[in-house]
C-alpha positions in Angstrom: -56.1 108.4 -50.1 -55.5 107.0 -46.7 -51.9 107.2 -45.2 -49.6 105.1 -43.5 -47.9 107.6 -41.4 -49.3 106.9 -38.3 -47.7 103.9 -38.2 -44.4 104.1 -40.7 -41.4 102.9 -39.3 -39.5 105.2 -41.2 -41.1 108.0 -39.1 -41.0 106.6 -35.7 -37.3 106.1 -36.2 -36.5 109.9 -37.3 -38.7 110.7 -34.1 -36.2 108.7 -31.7 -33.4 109.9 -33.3 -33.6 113.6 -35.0 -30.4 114.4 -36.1 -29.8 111.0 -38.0 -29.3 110.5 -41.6 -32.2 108.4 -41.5 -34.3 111.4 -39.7 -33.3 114.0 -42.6 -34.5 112.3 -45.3 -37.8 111.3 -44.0 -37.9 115.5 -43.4 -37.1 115.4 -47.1 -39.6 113.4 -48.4 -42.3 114.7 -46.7 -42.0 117.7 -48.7 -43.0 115.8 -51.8 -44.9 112.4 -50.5 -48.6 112.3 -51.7 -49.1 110.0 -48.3 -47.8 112.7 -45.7 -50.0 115.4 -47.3 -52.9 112.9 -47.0 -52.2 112.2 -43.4 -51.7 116.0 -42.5 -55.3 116.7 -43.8 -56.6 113.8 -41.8 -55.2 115.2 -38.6 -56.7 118.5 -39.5 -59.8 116.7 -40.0 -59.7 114.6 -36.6 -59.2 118.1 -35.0 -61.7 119.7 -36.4 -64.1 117.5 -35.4 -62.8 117.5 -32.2 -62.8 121.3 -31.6 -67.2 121.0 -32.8 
């Protein structure tokens, strides 16, 4: 599964703006969201192969 994350509105919001309503519940979902767990392991990939 490829993610959207990198470019999710939703997420570049919370970043501007922390301690918004807006900002907790994106920290909320990404507890449970199948595309923020797919994202995470495709950073970890990109720096793994950056580290060989």
């Amino acid at each position: 599964m490829t993610s959207k994350c990198a470019d999710c509105k939703m997420r570049l919001e919370a970043e501007k703006n922390p301690n918004s309503f807006k900002a907790k519940f994106w920290r909320w979902h990404t507890k449970w969201c199948p595309g923020w767990k797919a994202y995470q392991k495709e950073l970890a990939a990109q720096e793994a192969k950056q580290e060989v």
